[in-house]
C-alpha positions, -999 to 999 in steps of 0.1 A, spaced: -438 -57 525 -427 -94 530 -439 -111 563 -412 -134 579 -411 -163 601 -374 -164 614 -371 -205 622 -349 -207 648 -350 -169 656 -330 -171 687 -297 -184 672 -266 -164 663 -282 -156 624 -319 -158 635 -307 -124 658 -286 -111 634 -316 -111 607 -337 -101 634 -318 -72 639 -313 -67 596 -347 -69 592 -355 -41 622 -339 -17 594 -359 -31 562 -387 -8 555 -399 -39 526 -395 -67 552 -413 -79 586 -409 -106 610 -444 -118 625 -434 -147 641 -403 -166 657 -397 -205 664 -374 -213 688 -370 -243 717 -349 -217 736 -369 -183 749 -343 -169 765 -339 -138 744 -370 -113 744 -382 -102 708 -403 -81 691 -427 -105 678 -443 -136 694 -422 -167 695 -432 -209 695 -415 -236 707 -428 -254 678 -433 -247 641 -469 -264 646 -482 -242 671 -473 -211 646 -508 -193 636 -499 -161 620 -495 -157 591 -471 -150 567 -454 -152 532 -424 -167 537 -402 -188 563 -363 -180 566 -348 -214 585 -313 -211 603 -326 -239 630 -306 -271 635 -312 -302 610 -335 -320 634 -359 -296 631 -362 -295 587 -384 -323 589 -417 -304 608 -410 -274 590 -410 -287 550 -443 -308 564 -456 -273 577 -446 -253 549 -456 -281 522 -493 -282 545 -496 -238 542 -482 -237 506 -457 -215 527 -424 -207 505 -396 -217 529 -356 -200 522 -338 -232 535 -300 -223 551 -300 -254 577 -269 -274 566 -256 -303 575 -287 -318 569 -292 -356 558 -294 -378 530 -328 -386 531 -334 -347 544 -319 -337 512 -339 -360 489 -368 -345 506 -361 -311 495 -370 -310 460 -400 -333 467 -411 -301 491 -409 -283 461 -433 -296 441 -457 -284 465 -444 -250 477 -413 -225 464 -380 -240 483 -349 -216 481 -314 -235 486 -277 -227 477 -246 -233 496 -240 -198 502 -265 -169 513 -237 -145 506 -250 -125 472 -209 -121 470 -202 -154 468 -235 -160 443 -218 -138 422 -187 -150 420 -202 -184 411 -217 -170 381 -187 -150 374 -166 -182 373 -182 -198 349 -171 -174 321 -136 -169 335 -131 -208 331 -149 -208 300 -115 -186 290 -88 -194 310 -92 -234 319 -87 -245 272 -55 -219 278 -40 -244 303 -44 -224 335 -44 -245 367 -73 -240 391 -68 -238 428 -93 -226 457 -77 -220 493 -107 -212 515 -102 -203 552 -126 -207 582 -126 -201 624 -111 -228 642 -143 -241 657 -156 -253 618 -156 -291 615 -159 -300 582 -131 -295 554 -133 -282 526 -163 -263 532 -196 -264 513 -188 -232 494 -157 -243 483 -172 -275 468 -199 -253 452 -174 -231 436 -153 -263 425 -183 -276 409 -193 -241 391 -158 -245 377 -166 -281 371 -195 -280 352 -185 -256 325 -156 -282 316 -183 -306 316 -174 -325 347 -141 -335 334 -119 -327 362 -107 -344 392 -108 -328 430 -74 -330 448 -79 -327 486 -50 -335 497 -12 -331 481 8 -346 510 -2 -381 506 12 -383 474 44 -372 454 37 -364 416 30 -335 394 -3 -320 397 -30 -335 369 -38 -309 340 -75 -319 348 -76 -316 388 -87 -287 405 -70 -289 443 -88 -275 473 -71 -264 504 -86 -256 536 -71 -234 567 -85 -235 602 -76 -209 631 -86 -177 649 -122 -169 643 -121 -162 601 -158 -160 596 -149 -169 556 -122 -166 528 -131 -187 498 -95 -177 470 -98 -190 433 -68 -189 418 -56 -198 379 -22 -202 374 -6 -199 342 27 -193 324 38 -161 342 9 -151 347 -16 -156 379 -54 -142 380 -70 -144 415 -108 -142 428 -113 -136 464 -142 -133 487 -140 -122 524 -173 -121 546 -160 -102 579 -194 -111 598 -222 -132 593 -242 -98 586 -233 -112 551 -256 -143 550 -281 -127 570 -286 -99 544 -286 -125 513 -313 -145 532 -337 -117 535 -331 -104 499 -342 -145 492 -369 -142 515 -382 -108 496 -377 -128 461 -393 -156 472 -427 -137 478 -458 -152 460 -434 -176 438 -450 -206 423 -439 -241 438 -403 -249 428 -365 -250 434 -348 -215 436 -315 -206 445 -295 -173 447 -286 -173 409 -325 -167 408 -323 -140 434 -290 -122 412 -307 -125 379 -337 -112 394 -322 -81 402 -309 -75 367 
């Protein structure tokens, strides 16, 4: 059985793995870390990561970005693997990362979703295929109204997939309105929709002569990311000091 800390156990995805994790039979959580306390758990929770003296064999973090800092210098300190979901985190956050690493196992990807993990590896053949036949790539990817940033950071992660089996050779188009040409053979565009509350929609489309071959991923509730992130957490267990993601966690399972 894999003993959790949930960092930042009293947000929307530390309950909902809170409550994932109530059903796992393979999985604990010993120990919460949260500024807020008021939601009653199960387990004991700390204000601070530093005050945390149970222990454990793994950290799942869904905290906010100010907060990464004290728990890579806690987990690097315990040898403590750490499954990393905080985004928006910073430049200098994100160069820390894979310095973390060499001390303790780091798990990071842009998507917890094992769906979406697998579409990314799926891609990578499909384009392998279709993109030398002269299909044109597209991704559409739509998101609640209250998301801020555009396009979001699984649809760059897919574009890139895409993007590294051509060997980097093609050009992002964010944007068509601001100019009036003929789509480049080498471009894949990206558009983004905003409204309702869409947890996530990420479309890949290739487009050829008469012919068009879509991919499509819905998540209908965050349950999705939850449930990647303890499957991460479970991988993670007793790994040696290194960067993971959840290609690792997929071709584990094979």
């Amino acid at each position: 059985m894999v003993k959790i800390i949930m960092h930042g156990c009293n947000g929307k995805m530390g309950q909902v793995i809170s409550n994932i994790v109530k059903e796992d039979e393979d999985a604990r959580i010993v120990a919460g870390i949260d500024v807020s306390h008021h939601i009653q758990n199960d387990y004991p929770v700390f204000s601070k990561i530093e005050d945390c003296n149970i222990e454990a064999d793994v950290v799942i973090d869904f905290a906010a970005a100010a907060a990464v800092d004290s728990l890579l210098d806690y987990c690097e300190e315990k040898k403590l693997p750490v499954v990393l979901c905080t985004t928006g985190l910073s430049k200098e956050q994100l160069a820390r990362v894979p310095k973390s690493a060499e001390k303790t196992a780091v798990l990071k990807s842009a998507n917890m979703s094992l769906g979406i993990n697998m579409l990314l590896k799926l891609l990578k053949d499909v384009t392998n295929i279709l993109a030398p036949a002269g299909y044109d790539i597209e991704i559409v990817e739509k998101h609640h109204n209250q998301k801020v940033d555009a396009p979001s950071g699984t649809a760059l992660a897919l574009a890139d997939s895409i993007n590294e089996t051509l060997d980097n050779e093609y050009t992002y188009n964010y944007d068509r309105s601001q100019e009036r040409k003929k789509r480049e053979k080498k471009e894949i565009g990206l558009s983004a929709v905003r409204g309702g509350t869409i947890v996530g929609e990420h479309e890949v489309i290739f487009a050829g002569i008469d012919e068009v071959i879509e991919f499509k991923h819905t998540a209908y509730s965050k349950a999705v990311f939850a449930k990647g992130a303890v499957q991460a957490a479970k991988f993670l267990q007793g790994k040696e000091p290194g960067m993971y993601d959840m290609a690792d966690v997929i071709d584990a399972q094979n």
